[in-house]
C-alpha positions as CSV (number, residue, x, y, z in Angstrom):
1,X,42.4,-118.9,3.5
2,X,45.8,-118.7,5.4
3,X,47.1,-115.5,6.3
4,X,51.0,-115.3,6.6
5,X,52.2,-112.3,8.3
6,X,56.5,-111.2,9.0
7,X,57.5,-108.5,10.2
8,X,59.3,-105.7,8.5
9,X,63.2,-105.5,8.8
10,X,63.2,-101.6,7.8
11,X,64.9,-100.0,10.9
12,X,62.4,-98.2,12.8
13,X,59.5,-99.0,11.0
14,X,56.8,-101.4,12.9
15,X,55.0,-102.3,9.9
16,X,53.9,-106.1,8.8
17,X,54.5,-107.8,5.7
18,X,51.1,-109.9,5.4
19,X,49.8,-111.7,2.5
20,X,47.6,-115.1,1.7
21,X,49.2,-118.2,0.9
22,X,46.5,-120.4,0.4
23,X,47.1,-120.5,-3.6
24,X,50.5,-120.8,-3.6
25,X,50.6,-123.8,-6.1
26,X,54.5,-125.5,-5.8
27,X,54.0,-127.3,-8.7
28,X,53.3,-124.5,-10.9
29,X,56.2,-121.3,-9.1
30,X,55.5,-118.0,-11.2
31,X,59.4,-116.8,-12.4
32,X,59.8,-112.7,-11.3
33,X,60.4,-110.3,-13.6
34,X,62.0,-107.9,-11.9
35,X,64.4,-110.3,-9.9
36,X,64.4,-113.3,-12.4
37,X,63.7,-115.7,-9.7
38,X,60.7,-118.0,-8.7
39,X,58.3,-116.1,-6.2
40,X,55.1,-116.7,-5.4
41,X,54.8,-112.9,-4.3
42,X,55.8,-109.4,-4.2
43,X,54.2,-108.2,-0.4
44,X,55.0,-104.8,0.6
45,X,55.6,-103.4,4.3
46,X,52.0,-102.1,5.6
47,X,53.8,-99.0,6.6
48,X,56.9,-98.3,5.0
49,X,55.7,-99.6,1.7
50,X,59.3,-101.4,1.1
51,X,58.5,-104.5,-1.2
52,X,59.6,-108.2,-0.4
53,X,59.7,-111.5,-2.2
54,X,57.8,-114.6,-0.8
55,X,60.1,-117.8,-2.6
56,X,59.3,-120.7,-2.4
57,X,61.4,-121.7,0.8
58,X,58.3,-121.1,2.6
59,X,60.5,-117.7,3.7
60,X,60.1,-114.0,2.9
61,X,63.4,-112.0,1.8
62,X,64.6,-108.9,1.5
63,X,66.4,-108.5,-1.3
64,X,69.4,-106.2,-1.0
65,X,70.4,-106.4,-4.9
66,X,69.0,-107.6,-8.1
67,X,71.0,-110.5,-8.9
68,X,69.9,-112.3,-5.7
69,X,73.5,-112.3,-4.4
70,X,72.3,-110.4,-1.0
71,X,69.4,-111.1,0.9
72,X,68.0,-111.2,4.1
73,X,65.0,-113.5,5.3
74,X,62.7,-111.4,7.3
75,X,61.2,-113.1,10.9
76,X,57.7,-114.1,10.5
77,X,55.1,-112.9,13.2
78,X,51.5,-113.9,14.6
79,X,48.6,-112.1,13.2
80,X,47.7,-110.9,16.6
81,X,50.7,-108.4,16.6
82,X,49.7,-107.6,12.9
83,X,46.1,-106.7,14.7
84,X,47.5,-105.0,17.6
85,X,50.0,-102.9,15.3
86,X,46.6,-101.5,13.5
87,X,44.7,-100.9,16.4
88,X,47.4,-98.9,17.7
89,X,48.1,-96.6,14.6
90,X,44.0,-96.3,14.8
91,X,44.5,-95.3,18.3
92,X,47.4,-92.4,17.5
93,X,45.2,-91.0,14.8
94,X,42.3,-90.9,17.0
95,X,41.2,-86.8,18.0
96,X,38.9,-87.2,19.8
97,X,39.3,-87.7,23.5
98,X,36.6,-89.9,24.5
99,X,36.9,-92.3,21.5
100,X,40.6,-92.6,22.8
101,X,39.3,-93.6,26.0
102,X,37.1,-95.9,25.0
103,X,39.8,-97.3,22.4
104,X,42.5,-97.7,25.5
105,X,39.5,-99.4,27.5
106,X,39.0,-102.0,25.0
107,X,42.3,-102.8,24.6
108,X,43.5,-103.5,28.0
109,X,40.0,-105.5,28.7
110,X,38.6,-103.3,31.2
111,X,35.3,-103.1,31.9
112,X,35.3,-99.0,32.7
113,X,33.6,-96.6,30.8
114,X,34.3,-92.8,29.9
115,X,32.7,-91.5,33.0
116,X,33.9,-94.4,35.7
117,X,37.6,-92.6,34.7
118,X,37.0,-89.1,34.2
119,X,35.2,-89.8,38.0
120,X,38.5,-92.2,39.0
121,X,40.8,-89.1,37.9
122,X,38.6,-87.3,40.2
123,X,39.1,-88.9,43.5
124,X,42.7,-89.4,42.6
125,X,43.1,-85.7,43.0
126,X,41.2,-85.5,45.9
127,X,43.5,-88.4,47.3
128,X,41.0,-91.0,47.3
129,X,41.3,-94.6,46.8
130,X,41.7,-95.5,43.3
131,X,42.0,-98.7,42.1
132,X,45.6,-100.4,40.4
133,X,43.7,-100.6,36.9
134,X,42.2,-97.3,37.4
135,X,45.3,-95.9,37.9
136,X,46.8,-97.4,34.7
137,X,44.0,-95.7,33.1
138,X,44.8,-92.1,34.5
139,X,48.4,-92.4,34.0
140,X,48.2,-93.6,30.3
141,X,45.0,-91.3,29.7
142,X,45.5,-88.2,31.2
143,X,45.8,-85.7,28.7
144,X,42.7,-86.9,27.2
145,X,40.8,-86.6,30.6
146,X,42.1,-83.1,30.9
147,X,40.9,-82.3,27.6
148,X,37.5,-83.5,28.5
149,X,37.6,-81.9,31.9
150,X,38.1,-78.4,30.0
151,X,35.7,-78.9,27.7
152,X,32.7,-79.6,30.4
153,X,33.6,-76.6,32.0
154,X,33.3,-74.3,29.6
């Protein structure tokens, strides 16, 4: 199975246009019928939902008009930022403050868990030594700590 992934050429939208190439069969190049052209598919962005065309250029267009007289190829991207893109828009839906800790946690690699920050946030207000990473984790995470904080002492 091969995975091809571009990225979307909407403005402001962050979305992916990601598909599987693995059957695309060049001797046998399905003709549209919506654009009249060969295409091998009709991928759509995985946020704004604009539809593309994958032809047979190994390439993905946009196409700006119907009779194929305007289009734009779109810039491919790794599957990694597909991956990070998702875990992201997981993260932003997220409520729940601990899960969003644990979430941000896993995706810088740190080894920390809920209570090693809500204790680093801690010292930091009492002015104690907190480490560079811990730090990153307070500044990026501190709405959710205060949430947390609140919560406990209620």
């Amino acid at each position: 199975m091969a995975i091809e992934a571009h990225k979307c050429n909407q403005p402001g939208c962050k979305g992916f246009v990601v598909f599987e190439n693995a059957d695309f069969d060049l001797k046998d190049i399905p003709l549209d019928d919506k654009y009249s052209c060969y295409a091998f598919n009709r991928p759509h962005c995985s946020e704004c939902d604009k539809e593309f065309l994958v032809i047979p250029h190994y390439i993905v267009i946009d196409v700006k008009d119907k009779d194929l007289g305007d289009w734009e190829q779109i810039d491919s991207a790794c599957i990694t930022a597909v991956e990070r893109r998702q875990k992201q828009i997981k993260f932003e839906c997220e409520t729940d403050p601990r899960k969003r800790i644990e979430m941000y946690i896993e995706r810088c690699g740190y080894t920390y868990s809920v209570a090693d920050i809500l204790q680093g946030y801690k010292e930091k207000m009492d002015h104690g030594y907190v480490s560079y990473t811990m730090k990153d984790c307070i500044s990026k995470l501190e709405n959710e700590i205060k949430q947390i904080l609140v919560c406990e002492q209620v």
